[in-house]
PDB file of N, CA, C, O and CB in Angstrom:
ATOM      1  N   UNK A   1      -8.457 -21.925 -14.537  1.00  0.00           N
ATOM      2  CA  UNK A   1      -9.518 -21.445 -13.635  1.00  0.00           C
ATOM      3  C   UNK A   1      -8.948 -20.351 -12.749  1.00  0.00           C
ATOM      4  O   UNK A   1      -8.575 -20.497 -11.585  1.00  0.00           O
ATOM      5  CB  UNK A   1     -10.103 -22.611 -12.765  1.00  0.00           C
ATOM      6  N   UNK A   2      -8.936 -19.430 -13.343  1.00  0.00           N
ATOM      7  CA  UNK A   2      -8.494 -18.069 -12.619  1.00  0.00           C
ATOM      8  C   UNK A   2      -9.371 -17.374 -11.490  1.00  0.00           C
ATOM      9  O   UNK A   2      -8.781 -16.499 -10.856  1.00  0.00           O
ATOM     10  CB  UNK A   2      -8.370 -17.010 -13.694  1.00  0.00           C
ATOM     11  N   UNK A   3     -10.679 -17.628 -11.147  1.00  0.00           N
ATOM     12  CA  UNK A   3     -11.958 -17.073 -10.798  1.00  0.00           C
ATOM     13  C   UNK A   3     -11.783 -16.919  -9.407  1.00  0.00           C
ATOM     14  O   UNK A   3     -12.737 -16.608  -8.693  1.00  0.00           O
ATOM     15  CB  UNK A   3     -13.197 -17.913 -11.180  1.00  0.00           C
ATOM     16  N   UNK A   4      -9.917 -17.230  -8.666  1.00  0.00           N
ATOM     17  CA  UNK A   4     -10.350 -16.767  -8.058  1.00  0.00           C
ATOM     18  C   UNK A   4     -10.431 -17.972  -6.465  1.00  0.00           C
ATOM     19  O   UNK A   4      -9.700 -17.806  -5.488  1.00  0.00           O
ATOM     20  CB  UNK A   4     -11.408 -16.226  -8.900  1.00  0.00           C
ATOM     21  N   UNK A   5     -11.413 -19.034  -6.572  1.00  0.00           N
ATOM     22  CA  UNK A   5     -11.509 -20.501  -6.506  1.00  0.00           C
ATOM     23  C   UNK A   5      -9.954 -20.925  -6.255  1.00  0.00           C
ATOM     24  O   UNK A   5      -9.062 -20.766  -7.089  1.00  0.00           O
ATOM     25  CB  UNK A   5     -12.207 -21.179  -7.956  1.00  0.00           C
ATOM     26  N   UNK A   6      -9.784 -21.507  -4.927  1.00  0.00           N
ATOM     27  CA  UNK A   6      -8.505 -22.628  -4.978  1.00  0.00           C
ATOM     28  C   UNK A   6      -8.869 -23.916  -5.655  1.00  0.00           C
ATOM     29  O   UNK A   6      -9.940 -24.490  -5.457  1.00  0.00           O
ATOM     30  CB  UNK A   6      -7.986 -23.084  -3.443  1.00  0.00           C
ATOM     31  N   UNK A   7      -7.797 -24.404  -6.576  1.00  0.00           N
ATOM     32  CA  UNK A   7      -8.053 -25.684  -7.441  1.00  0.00           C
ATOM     33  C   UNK A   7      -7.862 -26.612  -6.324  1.00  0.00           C
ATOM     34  O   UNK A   7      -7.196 -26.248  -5.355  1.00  0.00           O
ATOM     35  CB  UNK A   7      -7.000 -25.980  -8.817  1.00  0.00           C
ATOM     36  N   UNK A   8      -8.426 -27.867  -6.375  1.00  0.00           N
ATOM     37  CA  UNK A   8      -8.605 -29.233  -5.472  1.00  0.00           C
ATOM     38  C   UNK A   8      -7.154 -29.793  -5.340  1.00  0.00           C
ATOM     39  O   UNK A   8      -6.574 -30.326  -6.285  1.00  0.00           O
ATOM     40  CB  UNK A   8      -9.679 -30.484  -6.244  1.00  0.00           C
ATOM     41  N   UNK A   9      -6.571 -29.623  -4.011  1.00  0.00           N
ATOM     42  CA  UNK A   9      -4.977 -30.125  -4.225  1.00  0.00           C
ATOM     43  C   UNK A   9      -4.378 -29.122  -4.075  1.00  0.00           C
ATOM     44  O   UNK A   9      -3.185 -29.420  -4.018  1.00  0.00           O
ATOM     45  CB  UNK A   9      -4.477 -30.738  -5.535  1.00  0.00           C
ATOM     46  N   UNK A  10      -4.576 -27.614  -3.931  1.00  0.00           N
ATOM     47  CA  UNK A  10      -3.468 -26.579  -4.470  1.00  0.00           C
ATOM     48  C   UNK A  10      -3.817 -26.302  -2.660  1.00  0.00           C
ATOM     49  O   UNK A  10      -2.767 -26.016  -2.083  1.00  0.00           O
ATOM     50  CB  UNK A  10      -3.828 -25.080  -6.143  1.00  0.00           C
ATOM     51  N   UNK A  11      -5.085 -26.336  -1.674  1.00  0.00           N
ATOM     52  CA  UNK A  11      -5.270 -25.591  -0.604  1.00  0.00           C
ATOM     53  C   UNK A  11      -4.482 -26.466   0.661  1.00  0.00           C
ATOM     54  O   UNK A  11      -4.945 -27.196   1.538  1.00  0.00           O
ATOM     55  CB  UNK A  11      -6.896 -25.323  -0.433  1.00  0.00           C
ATOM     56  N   UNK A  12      -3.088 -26.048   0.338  1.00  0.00           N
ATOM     57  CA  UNK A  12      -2.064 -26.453   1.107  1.00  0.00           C
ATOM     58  C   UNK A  12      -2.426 -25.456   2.641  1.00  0.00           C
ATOM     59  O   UNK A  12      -2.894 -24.354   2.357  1.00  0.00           O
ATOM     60  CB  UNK A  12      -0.478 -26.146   0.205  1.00  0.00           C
ATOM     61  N   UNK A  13      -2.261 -25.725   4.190  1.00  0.00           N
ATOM     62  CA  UNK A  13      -2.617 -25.191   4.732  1.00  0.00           C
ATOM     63  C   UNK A  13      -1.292 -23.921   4.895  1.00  0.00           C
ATOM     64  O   UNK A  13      -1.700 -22.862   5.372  1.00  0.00           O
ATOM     65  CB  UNK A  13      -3.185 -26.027   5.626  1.00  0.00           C
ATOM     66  N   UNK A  14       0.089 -23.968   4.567  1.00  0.00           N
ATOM     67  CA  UNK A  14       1.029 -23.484   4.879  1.00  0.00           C
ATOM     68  C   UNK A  14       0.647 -22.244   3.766  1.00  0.00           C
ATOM     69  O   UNK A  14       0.803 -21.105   4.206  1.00  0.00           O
ATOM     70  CB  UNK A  14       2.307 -24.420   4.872  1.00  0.00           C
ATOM     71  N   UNK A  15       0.200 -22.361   2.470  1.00  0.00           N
ATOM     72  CA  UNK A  15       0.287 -21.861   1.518  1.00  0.00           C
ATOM     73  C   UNK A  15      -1.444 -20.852   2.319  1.00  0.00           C
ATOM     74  O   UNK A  15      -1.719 -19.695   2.000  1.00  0.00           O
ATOM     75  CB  UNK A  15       0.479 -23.042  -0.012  1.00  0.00           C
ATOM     76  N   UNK A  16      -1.829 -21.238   2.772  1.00  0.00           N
ATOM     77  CA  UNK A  16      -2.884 -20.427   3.398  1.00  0.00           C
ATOM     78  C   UNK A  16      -2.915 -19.330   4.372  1.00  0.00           C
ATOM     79  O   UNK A  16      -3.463 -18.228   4.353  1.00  0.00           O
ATOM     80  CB  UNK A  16      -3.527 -21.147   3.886  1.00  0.00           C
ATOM     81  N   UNK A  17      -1.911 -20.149   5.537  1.00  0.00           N
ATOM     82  CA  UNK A  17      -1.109 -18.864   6.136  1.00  0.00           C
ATOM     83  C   UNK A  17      -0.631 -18.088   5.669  1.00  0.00           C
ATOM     84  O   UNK A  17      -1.027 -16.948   5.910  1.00  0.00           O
ATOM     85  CB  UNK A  17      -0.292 -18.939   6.724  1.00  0.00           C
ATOM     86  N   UNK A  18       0.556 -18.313   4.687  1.00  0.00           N
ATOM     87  CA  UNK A  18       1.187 -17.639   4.367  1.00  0.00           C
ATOM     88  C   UNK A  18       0.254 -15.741   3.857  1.00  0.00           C
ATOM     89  O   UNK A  18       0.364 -14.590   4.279  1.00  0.00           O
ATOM     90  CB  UNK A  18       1.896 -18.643   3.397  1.00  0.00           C
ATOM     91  N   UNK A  19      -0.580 -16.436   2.774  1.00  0.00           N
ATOM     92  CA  UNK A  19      -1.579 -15.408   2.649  1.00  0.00           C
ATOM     93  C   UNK A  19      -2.407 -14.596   3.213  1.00  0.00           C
ATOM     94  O   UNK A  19      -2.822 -13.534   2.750  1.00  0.00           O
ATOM     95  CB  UNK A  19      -2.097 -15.653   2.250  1.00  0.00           C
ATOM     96  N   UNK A  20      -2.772 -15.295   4.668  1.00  0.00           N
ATOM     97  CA  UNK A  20      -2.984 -14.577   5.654  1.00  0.00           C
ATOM     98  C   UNK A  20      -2.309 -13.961   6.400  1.00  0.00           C
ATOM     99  O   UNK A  20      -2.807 -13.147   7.176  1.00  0.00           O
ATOM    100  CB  UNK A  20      -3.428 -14.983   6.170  1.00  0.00           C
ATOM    101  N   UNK A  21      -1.063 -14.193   6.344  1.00  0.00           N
ATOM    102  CA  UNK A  21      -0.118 -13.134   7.255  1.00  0.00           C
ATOM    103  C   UNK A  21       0.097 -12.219   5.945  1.00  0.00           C
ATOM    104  O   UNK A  21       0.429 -11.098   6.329  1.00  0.00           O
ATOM    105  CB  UNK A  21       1.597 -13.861   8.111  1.00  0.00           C
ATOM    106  N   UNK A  22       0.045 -12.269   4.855  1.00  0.00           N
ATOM    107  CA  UNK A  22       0.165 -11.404   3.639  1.00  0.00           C
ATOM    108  C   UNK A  22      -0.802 -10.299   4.199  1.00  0.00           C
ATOM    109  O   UNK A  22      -0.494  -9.161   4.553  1.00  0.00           O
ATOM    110  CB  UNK A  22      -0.308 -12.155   2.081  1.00  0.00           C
ATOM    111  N   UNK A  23      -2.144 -10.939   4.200  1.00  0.00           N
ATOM    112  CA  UNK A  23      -2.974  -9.762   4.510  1.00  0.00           C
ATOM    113  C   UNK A  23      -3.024  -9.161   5.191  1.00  0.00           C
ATOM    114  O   UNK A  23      -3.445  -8.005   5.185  1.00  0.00           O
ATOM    115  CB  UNK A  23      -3.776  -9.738   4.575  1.00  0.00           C
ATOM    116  N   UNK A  24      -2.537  -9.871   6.126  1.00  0.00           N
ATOM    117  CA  UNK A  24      -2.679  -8.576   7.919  1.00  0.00           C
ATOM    118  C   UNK A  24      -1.589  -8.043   8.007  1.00  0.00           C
ATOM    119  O   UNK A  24      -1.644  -7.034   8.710  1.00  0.00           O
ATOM    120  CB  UNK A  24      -2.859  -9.275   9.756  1.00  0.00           C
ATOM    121  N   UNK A  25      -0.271  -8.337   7.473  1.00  0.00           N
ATOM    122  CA  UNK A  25       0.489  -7.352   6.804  1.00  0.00           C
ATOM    123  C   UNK A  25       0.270  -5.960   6.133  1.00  0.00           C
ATOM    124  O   UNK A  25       0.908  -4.949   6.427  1.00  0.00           O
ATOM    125  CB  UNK A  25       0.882  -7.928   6.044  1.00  0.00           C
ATOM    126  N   UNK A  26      -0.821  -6.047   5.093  1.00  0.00           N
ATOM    127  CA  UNK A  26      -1.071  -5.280   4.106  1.00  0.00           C
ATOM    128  C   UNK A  26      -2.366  -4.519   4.830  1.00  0.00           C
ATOM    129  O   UNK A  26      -2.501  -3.367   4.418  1.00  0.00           O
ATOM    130  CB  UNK A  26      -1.273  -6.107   2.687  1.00  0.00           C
ATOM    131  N   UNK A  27      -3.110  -4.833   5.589  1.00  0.00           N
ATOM    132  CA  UNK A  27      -4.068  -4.110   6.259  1.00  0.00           C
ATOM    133  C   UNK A  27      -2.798  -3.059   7.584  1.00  0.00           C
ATOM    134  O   UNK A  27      -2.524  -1.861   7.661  1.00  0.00           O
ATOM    135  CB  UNK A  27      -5.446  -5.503   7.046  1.00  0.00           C
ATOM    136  N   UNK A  28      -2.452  -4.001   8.210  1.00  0.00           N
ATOM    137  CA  UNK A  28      -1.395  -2.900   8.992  1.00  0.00           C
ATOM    138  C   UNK A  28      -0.561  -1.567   8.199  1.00  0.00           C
ATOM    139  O   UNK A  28      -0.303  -0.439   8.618  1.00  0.00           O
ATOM    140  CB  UNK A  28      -0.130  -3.865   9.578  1.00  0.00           C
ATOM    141  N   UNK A  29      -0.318  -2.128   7.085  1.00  0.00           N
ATOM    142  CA  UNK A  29       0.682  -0.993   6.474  1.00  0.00           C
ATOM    143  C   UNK A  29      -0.501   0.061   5.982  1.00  0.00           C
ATOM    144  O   UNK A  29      -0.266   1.266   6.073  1.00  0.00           O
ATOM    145  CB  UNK A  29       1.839  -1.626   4.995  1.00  0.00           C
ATOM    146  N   UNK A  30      -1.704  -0.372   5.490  1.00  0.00           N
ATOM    147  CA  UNK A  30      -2.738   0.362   4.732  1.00  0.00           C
ATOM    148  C   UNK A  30      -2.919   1.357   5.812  1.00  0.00           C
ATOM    149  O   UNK A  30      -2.784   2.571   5.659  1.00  0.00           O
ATOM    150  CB  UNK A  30      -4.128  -0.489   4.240  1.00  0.00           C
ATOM    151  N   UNK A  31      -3.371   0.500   7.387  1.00  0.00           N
ATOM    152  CA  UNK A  31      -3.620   1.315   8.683  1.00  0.00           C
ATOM    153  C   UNK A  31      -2.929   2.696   9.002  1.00  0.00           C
ATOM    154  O   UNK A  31      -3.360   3.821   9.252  1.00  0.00           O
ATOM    155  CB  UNK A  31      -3.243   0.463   9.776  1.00  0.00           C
ATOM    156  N   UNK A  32      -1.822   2.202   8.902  1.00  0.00           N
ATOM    157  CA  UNK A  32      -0.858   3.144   9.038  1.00  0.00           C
ATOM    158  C   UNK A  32      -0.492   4.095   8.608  1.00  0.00           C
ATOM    159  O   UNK A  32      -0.167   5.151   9.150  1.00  0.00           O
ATOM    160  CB  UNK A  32      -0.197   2.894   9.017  1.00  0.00           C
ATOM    161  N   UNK A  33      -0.529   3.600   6.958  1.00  0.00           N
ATOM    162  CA  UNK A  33      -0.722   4.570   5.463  1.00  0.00           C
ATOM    163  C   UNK A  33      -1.351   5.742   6.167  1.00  0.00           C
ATOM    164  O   UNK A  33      -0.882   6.717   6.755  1.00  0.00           O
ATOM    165  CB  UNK A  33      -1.910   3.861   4.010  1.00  0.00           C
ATOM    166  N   UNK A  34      -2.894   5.208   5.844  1.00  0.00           N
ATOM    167  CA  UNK A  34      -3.986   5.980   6.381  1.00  0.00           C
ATOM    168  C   UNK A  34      -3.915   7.564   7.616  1.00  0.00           C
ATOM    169  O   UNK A  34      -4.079   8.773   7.453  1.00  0.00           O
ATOM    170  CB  UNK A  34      -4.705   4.755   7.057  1.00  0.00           C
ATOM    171  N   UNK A  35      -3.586   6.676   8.800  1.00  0.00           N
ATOM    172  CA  UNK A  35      -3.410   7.432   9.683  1.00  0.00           C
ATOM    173  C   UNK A  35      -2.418   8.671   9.766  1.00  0.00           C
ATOM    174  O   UNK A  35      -2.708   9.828  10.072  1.00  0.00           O
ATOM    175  CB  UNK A  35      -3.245   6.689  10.449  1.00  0.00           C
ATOM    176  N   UNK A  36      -0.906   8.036   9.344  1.00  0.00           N
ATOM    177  CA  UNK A  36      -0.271   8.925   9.161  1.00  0.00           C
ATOM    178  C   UNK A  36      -0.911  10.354   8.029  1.00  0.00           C
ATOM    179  O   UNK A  36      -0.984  11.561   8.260  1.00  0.00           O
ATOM    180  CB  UNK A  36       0.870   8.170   8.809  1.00  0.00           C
ATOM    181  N   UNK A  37      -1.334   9.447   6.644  1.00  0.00           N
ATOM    182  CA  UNK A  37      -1.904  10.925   6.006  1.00  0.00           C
ATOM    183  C   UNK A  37      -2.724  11.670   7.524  1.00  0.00           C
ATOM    184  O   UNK A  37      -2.228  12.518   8.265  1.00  0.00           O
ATOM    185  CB  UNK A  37      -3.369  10.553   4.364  1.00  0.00           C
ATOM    186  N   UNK A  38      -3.512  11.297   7.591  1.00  0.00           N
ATOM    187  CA  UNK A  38      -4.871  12.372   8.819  1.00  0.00           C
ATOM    188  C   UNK A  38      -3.897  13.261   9.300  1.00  0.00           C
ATOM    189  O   UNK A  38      -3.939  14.464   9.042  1.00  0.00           O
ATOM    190  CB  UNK A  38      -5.835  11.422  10.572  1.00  0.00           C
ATOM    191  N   UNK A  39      -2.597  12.486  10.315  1.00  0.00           N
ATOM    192  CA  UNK A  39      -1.963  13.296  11.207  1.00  0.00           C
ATOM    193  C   UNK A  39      -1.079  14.348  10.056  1.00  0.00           C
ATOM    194  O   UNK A  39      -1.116  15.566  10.230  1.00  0.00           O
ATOM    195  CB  UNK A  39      -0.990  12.302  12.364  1.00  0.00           C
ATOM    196  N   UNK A  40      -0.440  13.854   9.100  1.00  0.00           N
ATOM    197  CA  UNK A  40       0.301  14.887   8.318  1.00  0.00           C
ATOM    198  C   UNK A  40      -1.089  16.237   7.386  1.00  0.00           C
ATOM    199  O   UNK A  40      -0.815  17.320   6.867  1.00  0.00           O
ATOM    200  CB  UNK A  40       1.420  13.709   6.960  1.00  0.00           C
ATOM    201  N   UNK A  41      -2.406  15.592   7.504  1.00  0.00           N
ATOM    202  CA  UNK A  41      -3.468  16.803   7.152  1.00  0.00           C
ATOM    203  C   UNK A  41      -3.384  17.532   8.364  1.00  0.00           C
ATOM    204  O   UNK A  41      -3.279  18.741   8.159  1.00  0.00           O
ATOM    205  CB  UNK A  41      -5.121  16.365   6.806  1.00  0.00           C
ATOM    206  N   UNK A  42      -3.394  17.224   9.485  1.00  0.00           N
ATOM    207  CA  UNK A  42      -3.720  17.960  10.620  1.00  0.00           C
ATOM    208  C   UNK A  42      -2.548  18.967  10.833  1.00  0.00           C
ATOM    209  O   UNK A  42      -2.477  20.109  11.288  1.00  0.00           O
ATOM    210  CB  UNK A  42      -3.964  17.019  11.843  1.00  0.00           C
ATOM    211  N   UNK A  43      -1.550  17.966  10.252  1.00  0.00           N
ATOM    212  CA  UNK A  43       0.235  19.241  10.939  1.00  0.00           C
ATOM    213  C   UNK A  43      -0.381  20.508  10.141  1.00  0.00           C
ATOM    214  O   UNK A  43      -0.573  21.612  10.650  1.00  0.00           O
ATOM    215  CB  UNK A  43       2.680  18.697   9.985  1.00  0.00           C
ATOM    216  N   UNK A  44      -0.781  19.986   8.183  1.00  0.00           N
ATOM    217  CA  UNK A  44      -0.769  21.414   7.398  1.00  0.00           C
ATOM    218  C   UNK A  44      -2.018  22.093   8.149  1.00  0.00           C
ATOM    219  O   UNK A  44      -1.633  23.235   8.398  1.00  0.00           O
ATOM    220  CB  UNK A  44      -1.022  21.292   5.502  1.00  0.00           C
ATOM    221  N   UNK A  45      -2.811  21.999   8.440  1.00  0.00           N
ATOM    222  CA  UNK A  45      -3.258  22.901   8.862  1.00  0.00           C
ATOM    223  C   UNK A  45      -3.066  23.626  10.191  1.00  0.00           C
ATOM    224  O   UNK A  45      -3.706  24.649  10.433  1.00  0.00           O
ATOM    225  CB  UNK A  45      -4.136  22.628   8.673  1.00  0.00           C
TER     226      UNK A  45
END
């Protein structure tokens, strides 16, 4: 059952954090990604 769905037994709460600090990890770096491009469009011009 790939879909995606945590299987019954697998939704450990540690194993939940963990994924959530994954994400707000990965949204910060995306943030950042992001921004920096704008400011490095703005230097070339």
């Amino acid at each position: 059952n790939d879909s995606g769905q945590p299987q019954p037994g697998n939704n450990l709460p540690v194993t939940a954090s963990k994924s959530y600090a994954v994400q707000m990890i990965l949204a910060i770096i995306l943030t950042a990604f992001a921004s920096s491009l704008v400011v490095l469009g703005k230097i070339k011009k």
